[in-house]
N, C-alpha and C positions, 0 to 999 in steps of 0.2 A: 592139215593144219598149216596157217601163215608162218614164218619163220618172223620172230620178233626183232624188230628194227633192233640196231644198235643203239648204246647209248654213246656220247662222244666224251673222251675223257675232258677233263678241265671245270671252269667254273662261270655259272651264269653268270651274266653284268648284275644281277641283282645282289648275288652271292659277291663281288666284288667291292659292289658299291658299299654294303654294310660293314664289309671290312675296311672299308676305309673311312670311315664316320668313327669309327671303333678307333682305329688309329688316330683321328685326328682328336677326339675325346681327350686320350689318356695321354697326346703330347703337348694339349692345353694346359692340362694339371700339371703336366709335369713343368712346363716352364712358367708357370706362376709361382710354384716351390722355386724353383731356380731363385727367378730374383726375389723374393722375400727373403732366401738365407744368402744371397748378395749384399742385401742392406743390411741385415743384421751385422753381417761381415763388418759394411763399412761403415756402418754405427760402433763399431766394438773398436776398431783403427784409430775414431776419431777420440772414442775414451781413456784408449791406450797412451793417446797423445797427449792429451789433457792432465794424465796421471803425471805420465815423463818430466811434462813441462812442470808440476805443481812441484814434484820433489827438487827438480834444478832449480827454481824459483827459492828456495829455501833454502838449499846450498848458496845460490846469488848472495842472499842477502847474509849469511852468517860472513862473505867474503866482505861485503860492499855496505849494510848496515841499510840498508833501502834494497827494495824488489824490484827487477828488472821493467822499465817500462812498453819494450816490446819484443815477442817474441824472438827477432833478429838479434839484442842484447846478449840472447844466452848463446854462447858460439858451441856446446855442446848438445845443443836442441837442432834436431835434423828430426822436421815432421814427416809422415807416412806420405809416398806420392799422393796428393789428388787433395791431402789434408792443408788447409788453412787456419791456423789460430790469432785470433787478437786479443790482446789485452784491451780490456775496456776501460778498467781503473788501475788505479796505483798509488799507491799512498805508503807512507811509512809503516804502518798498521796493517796493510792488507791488500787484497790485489783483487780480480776480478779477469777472467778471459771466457771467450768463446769460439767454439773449432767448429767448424764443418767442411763437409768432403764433396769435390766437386762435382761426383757422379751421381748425389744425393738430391733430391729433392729440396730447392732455395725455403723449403716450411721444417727442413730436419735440420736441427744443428743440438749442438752438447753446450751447458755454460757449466762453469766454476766461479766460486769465489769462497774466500776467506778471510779472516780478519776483521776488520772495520771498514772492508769494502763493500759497496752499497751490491745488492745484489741482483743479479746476472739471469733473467728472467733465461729458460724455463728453471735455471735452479733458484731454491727456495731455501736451501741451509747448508749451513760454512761445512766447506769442506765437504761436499756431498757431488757427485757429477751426476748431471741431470739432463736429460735428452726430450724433446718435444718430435 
């Protein structure tokens, strides 16, 4: 009787290759999660901001009797790095801003408004923060 060849420890290039299709599969997925709960992040920063500034906007004015006309006005507003807010309106009545964050997508931003200020496309009601 032939003495049966050995076999050779390790792994075919076939056996390799499909490990690494595999690998490259599930670190697709996984960096597509990545930056979707990135954005979300820096959509939540930019609402955080909008919040901040809406309450010192209110304090402003119980001080000054008018809303501040630009964010730089309130000296206790220190927005999140990366975050930009503008006031769009301003009026005695009501105000109008909108923030977005540099790392964002120039189609993603947050608006606000309230009052008697004209409103701040994506938002659509006072007092409401709204994101596109």
């Amino acid at each position: 009787m032939a003495p049966m060849p050995r076999r050779k420890n390790g792994f075919t290039l076939i056996e390799l290759l499909i490990a690494m299709v595999l690998i490259a599969i599930l670190a697709t997925i996984g960096v597509n999660r990545f930056w979707s709960v990135k954005d979300k992040a820096l959509v939540g920063a930019v609402k955080t901001d909008l919040r901040n500034f809406a309450s010192l906007q209110e304090t402003y004015f119980q001080k000054n009797y008018n809303y501040a006309p630009t964010a730089a006005a309130i000296v206790d507003f220190i927005p999140s790095p990366g975050v930009t807010l503008t006031v769009t309106a301003n009026a005695i009545d009501g105000w109008a801003a909108t923030a977005a964050h540099s790392s964002l997508s120039a189609a993603t931003w947050c608006a606000y408004f309230t009052g008697n200020a004209p409103a701040e496309a994506p938002a659509t009601r006072h007092g409401v923060i709204t994101c596109n």
